[in-house]
C-alpha positions in Angstrom: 126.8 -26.6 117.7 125.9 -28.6 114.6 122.5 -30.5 114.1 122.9 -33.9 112.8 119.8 -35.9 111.6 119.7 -39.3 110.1 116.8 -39.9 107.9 116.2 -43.9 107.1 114.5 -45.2 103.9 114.9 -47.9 101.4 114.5 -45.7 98.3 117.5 -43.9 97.3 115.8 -41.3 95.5 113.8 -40.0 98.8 117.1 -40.4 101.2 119.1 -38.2 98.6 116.3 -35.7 98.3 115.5 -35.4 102.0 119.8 -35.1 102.3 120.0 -32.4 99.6 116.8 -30.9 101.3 118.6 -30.9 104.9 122.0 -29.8 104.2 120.8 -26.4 102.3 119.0 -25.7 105.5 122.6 -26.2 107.1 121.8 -29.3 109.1 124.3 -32.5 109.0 122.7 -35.2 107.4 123.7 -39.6 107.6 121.5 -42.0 105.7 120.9 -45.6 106.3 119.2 -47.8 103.9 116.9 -50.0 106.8 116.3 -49.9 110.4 119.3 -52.2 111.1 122.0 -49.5 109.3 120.3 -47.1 111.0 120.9 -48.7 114.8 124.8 -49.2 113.9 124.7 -45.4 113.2 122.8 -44.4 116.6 125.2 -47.1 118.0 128.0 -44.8 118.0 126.9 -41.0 116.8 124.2 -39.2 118.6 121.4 -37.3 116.6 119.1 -34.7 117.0 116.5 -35.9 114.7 116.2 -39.0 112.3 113.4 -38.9 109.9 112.2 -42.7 109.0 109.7 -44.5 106.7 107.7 -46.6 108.4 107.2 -49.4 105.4 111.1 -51.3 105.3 112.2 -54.8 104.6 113.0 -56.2 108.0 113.0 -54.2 110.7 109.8 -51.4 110.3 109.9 -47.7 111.2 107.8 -48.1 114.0 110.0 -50.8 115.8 113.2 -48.8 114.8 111.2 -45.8 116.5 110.6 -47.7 120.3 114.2 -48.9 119.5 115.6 -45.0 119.7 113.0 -44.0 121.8 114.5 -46.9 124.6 118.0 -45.9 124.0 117.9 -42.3 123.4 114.9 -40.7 124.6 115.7 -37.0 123.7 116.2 -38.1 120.3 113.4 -36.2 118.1 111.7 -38.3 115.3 109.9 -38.1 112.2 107.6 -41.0 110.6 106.8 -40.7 106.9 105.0 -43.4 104.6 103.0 -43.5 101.7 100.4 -45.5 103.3 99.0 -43.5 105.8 96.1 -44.6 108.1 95.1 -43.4 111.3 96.1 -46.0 113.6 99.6 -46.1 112.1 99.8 -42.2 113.0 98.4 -42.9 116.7 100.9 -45.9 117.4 103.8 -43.6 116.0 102.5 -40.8 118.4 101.9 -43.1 121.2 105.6 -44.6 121.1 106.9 -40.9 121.4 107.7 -39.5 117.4 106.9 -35.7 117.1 104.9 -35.9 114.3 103.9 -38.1 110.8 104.4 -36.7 107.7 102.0 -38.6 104.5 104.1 -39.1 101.5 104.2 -37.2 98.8 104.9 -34.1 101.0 105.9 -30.5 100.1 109.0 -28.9 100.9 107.7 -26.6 103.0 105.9 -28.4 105.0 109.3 -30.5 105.7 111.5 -27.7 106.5 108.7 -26.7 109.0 107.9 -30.0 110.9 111.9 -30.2 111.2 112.2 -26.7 113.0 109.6 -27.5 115.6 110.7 -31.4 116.5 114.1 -29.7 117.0 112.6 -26.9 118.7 110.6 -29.1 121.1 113.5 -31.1 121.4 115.6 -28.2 122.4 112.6 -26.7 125.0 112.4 -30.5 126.5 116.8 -30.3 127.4 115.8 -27.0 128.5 113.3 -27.8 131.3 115.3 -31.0 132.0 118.1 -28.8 132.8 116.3 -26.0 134.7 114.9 -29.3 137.1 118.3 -30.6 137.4 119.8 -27.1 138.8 116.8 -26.8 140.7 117.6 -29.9 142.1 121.0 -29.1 142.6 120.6 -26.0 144.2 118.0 -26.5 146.1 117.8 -29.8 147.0 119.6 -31.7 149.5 122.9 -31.5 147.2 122.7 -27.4 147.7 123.4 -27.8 151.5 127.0 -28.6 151.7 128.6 -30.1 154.4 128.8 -33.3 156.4 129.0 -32.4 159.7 127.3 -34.0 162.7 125.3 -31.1 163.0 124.4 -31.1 158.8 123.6 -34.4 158.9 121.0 -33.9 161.4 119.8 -31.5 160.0 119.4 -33.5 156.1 117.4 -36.1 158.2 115.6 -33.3 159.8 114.5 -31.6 156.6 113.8 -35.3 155.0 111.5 -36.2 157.7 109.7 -32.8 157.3 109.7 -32.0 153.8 107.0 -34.6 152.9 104.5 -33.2 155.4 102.1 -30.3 155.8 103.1 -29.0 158.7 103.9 -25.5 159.1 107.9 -24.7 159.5 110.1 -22.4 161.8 113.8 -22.2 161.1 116.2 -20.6 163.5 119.9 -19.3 163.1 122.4 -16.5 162.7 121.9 -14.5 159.7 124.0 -15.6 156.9 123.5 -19.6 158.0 121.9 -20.4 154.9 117.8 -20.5 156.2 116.0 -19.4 152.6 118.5 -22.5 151.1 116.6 -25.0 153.9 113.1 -23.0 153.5 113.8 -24.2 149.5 115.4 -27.7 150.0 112.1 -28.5 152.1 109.8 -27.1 149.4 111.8 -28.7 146.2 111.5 -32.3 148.3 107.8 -32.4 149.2 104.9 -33.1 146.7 104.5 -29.1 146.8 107.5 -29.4 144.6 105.9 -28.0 140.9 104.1 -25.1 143.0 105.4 -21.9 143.8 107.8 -21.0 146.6 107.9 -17.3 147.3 110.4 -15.9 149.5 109.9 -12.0 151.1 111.8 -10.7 153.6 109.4 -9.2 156.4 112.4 -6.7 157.7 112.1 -5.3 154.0 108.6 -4.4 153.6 107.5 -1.4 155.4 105.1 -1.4 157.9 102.5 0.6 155.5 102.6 -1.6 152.7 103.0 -5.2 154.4 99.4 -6.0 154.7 98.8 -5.4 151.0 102.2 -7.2 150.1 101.0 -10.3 152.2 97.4 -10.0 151.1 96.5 -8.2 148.1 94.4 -5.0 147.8 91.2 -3.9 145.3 91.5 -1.2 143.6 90.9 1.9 145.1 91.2 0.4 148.8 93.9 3.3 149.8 95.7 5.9 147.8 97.4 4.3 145.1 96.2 1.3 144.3 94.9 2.1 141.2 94.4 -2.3 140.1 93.2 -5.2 142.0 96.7 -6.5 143.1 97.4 -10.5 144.3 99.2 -11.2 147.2 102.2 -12.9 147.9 99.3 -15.9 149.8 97.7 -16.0 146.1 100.7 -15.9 144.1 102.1 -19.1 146.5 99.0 -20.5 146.0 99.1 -24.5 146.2 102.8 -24.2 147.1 105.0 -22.7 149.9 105.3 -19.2 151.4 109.0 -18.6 152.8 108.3 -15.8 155.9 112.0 -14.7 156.2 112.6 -12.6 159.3 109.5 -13.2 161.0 110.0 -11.5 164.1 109.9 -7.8 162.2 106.2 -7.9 161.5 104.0 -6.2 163.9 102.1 -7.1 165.9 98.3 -6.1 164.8 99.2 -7.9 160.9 100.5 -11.1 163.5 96.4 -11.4 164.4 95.9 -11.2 160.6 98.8 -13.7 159.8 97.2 -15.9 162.9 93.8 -16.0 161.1 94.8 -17.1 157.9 97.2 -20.3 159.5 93.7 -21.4 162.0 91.1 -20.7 158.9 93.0 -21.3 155.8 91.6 -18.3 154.2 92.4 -14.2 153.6 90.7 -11.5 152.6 92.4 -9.1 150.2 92.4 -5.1 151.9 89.7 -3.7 150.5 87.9 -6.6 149.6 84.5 -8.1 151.1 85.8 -11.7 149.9 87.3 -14.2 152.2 89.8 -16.3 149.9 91.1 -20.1 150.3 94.9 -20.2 151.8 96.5 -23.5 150.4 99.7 -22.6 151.3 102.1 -24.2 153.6 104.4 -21.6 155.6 108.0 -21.8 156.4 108.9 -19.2 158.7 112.8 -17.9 159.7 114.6 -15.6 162.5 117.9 -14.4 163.3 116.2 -13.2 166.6 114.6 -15.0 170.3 111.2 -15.0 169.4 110.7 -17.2 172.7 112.2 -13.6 174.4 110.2 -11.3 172.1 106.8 -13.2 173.3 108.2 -13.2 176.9 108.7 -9.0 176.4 105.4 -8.9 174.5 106.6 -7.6 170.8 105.4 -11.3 169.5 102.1 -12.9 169.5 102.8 -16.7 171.8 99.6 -18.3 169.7 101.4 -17.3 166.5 104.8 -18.8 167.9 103.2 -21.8 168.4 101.0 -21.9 165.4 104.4 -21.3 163.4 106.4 -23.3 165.6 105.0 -27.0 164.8 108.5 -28.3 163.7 111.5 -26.1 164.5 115.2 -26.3 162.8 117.8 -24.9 164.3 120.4 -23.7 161.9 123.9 -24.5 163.2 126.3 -21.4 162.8 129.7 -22.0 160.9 131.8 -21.8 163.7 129.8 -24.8 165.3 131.2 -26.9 162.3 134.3 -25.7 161.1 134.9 -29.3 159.6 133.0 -28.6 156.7 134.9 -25.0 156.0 137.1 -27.0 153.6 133.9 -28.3 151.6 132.6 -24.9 151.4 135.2 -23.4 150.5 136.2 -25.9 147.7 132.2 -25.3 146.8 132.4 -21.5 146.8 135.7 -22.0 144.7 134.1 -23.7 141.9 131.3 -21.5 141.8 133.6 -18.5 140.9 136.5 -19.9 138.8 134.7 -21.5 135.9 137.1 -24.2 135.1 138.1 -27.3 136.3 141.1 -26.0 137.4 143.2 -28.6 139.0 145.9 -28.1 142.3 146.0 -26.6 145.3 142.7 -24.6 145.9 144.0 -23.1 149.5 147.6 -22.8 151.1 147.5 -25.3 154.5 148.2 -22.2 155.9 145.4 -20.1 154.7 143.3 -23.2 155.5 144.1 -23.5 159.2 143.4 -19.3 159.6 140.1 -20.1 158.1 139.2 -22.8 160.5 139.9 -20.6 163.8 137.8 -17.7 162.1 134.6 -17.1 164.3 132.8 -16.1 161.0 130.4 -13.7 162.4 128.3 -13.4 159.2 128.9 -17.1 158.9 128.1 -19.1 155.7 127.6 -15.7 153.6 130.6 -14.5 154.8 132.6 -17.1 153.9 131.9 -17.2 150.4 132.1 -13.4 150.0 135.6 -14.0 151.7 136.5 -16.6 148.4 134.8 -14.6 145.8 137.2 -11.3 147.2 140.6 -13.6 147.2 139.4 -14.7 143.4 138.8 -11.3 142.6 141.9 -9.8 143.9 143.9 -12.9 143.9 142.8 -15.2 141.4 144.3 -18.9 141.8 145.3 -20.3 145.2 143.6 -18.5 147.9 146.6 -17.7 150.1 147.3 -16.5 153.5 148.5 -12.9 151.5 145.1 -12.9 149.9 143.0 -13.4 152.8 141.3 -9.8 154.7 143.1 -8.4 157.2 140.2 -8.1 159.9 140.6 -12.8 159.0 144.5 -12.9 159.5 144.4 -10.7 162.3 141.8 -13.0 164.1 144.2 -15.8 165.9 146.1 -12.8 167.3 143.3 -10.3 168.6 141.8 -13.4 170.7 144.3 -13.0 173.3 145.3 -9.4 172.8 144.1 -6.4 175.0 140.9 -5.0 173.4 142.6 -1.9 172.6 144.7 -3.3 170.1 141.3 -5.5 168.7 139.6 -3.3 165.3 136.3 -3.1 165.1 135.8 -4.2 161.0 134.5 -1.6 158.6 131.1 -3.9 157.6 130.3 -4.1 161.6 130.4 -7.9 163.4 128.2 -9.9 165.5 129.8 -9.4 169.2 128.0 -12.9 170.8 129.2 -14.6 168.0 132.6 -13.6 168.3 133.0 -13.9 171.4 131.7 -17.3 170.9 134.4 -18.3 168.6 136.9 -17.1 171.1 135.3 -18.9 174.3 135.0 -22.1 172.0 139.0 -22.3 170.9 139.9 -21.4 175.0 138.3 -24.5 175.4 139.9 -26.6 173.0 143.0 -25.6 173.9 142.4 -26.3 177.9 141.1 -29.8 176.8 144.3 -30.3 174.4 146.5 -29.4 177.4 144.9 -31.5 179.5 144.8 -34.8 177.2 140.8 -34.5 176.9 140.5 -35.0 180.8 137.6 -32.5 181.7 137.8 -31.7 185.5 141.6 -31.2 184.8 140.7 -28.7 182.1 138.0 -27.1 184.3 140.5 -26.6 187.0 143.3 -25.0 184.4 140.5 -22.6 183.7 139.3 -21.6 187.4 135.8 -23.3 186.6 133.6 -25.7 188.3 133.1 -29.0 186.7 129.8 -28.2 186.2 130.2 -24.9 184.8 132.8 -26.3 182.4 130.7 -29.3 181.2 128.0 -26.4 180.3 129.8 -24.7 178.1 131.2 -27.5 176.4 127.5 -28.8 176.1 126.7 -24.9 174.4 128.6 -25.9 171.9 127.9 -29.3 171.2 131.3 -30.3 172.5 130.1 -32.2 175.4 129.8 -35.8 173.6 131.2 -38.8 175.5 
C-alpha cells in the first residue's frame, strides 16, 4: 500500500528538496505552504507521516502538531527548525511527534528518522490490532449467542471477571469452557498478564508435577536445565486448569498447597516460590461424584469451587444455532458474501440436532458443508449421521447408526427426551398436567423434567 507524507514549510526550496528526497525513496509526497494548507490537506487525505517546520507565519508547527495529533492520533510526525532549543524539542515530544530533526540536516540522517517514525507507526497499528482481536475473541463479543442461558452467563462472567477469586467452569466437552476461562481473564485487571491454558488429561501422569511446577536440573533423568513451570510462566496473570478432574490425586495435595499458601516449590528445588496466580479450573466430568467415590480431593473442590459456571450445552439453546452458525460461516468464507447463508430447511434439521459434541461440533459441521459445499449450506450438504437425526428419534434402535467419530449417549438421549416433550406440550396447547397425562407421567415427574431442562418457566 503506498506511503503518503506531507511535509509543511514556508520555504520552497526545503519543501521541494525534502519532496525530491521522498519520492526517490518511493514514498508519495503533498506539500503545503503553512499549517492552515496543511489542515485542508489532512481534512480530506490521510497520511502516514507529515514532516513540519516548527517557525511559520500564522499558525506554528507545534500547534499544527496537537492539531493532527487530536484528529489523527496514528499519524507519525516530524518537527524540523533551524532554531533548535531544548524546550522546543521537549514540548514537540511531549505533544506526541516521533522525533526533531535541527536544520541543516544530512540526507542520511532524514531517510533514517523517516523509516523508524513509519516503523513505529506501523508497530503501534500492529499492537492496536492484536488488542482489538484479542478483544474480539476473547472478550465478551467471542461468546456468541443471546440466549436466556448466555445471558446469564455474560452477567455471570462480568460479575466475576473483576475479582480474585478462584474459578470452576462446568460443561460438556465442546461447550466452549477455555473461551469463558479467556473472556474472564481478558476482562479483569489481570488483563496484560499471561493466561496459560494446559489440558491436565494431556500431560502424563510422570511429567505433570514438573509441567505444573518446574524442575532443577538434574532433579530426575532428563532434566538436563532449570525448567519454569506453567505457575511461573502465568505468573501475575491466570492459570486455565482444563480437565481438572484427570490429575491424581497425590499432585491434588500439591495443587491444594499452592491455592492455601500462595507459593510452590519447583521438583528438585529447596526453594518455596511466590504463586500470584489466579486459577480457573474446567470439567466435562461430576467432580461432586468423583469426591463422593474418592478419586478427587473435597478440600480441593471447594478451594476450586469458590464461583462455579455452568456451561449450558447447545441443545439447551438451540435459539442461538442460527447466530453461530452465521458466526462459523463468516469465519470460513472470507468475504462478505451476501444471500441466503442456510436453506430453511437445512436450518430447521439443525435446530432438532442433539449436538452431542455441541458448540465444536457445530462449527466443524459448517466448515465440512464449506469444504464440500461451498455457498449455501443445504440440506444435501449436511452429514448423514445430522439428516438422519429427526428420523432415528422414533425409530427402533436397530435401525439407529452408531457415527464413525463416537457420540455422547446422555446427551443424545437428552435431545430426544427434550423434543418428546415439546411436542406433548404443543399437542396439548402448553397445558402441563394434560401433557403429563398424554405421556403416562405424574405431574410431578413431568414438571421435573421440564425443570432439567430449563423448560419449566411460568
Amino acid at each position: 500500500m503506498e506511503i503518503r507524507i506531507l511535509v509543511v514549510d514556508d520555504e520552497l526550496s526545503m519543501r521541494e528538496f525534502l519532496a525530491i528526497l521522498l519520492k526517490r525513496e518511493g514514498y508519495a509526497v503533498d506539500q503545503a505552504d503553512c499549517a492552515e494548507k496543511a489542515l485542508e490537506f489532512l481534512d480530506s487525505i490521510t497520511y502516514d507521516l507529515v514532516i513540519s517546520d516548527v517557525k511559520m507565519p500564522g499558525l506554528d508547527g507545534i500547534a499544527l502538531l496537537g492539531r493532527i495529533k487530536e484528529n489523527s492520533p496514528d499519524t507519525a510526525v516530524l518537527m524540523m527548525t533551524a532554531f533548535s532549543t531544548a524546550e522546543q524539542a521537549v514540548e514537540a515530544m511531549k505533544l506526541g511527534a516521533y522525533d526533531y530533526i535541527a536544520k541543516p540536516f544530512k540526507v542520511e540522517e532524514v531517510k533514517v528518522l523517516v523509516r523508524n517514525a513509519l516503523e513505529k507507526r506501523d508497530l503501534k497499528r500492529e499492537n492496536q490490532r492484536l488488542r482489538q482481536e484479542v478483544q474480539e475473541r476473547y472478550g465478551f463479543s467471542g461468546l456468541i449467542g443471546k440466549s436466556k442461558k448466555m445471558r446469564e452467563l455474560y452477567s455471570l462472567i462480568e460479575r466475576v471477571a473483576p475479582s480474585i477469586a478462584n474459578v470452576l467452569i462446568l460443561g460438556e466437552s465442546g461447550t466452549g469452557k477455555e473461551l469463558v476461562a479467556r473472556a474472564i481473564h481478558y476482562n479483569s485487571p489481570r488483563k496484560d498478564k499471561a493466561f496459560v491454558a494446559v489440558n491436565c488429561g494431556a500431560i502424563p501422569e510422570t511429567l505433570m508435577e514438573s509441567e505444573l511446577f518446574g524442575h532443577k536440573k538434574g532433579s530426575f533423568t532428563g532434566a538436563i536445565n532449570d525448567r519454569a513451570g506453567l505457575f511461573e510462566q502465568a505468573g501475575g496473570g491466570t492459570l486455565f486448569l482444563d480437565e481438572i478432574g484427570e490429575v491424581p490425586l497425590q499432585l491434588q495435595a500439591k495443587l491444594l498447597r499452592v491455592l492455601q499458601e500462595k507459593e510452590f516449590r519447583r521438583v528438585g528445588g529447596v526453594a518455596d516460590q511466590k504463586a500470584d496466580v489466579r486459577i480457573v479450573a474446567a470439567s466435562n466430568r461430576n467432580l461432586e461424584e468423583q469426591v463422593r467415590e474418592g478419586s478427587f480431593r473435597e478440600d480441593l473442590f471447594y478451594r476450586l469451587n469458590v464461583v462455579q459456571l455452568q456451561m449450558p450445552p447447545l441443545r439447551e439453546r438451540t435459539e442461538d444455532i442460527p447466530l453461530l452458525v452465521e458466526h462459523f460461516y463468516r469465519k470460513y468464507v472470507q468475504s462478505n458474501r451476501n444471500g441466503e447463508i442456510i436453506t430453511p430447511g437445512a436450518l430447521k434439521i439443525l435446530m432438532s440436532y442433539p449436538f452431542p459434541g455441541n458448540v465444536r461440533e457445530l462449527e466443524n459441521l459448517v466448515e465440512r458443508c464449506m469444504v464440500l459445499g461451498g455457498g449455501t449450506i443445504s440440506e444435501e450438504s449436511l452429514p448423514p449421521q445430522v439428516r438422519g437425526s429427526q428420523k432415528s428419534a422414533t425409530a427402533p434402535v436397530g435401525d439407529f447408526e452408531i457415527p464413525s467419530e463416537g457420540m455422547d449417549l446422555e446427551g443424545y438421549l437428552d435431545g430426544i427426551e427434550k423434543r418428546i416433550l415439546l411436542q406433548a406440550l404443543e399437542r396439548c396447547g402448553g397445558v402441563k398436567k394434560k401433557a403429563a397425562e398424554l405421556l403416562g407421567l405424574t405431574f410431578r415427574s413431568f414438571r421435573y423434567r421440564l425443570a432439567k431442562f430449563g423448560m419449566d418457566e411460568e
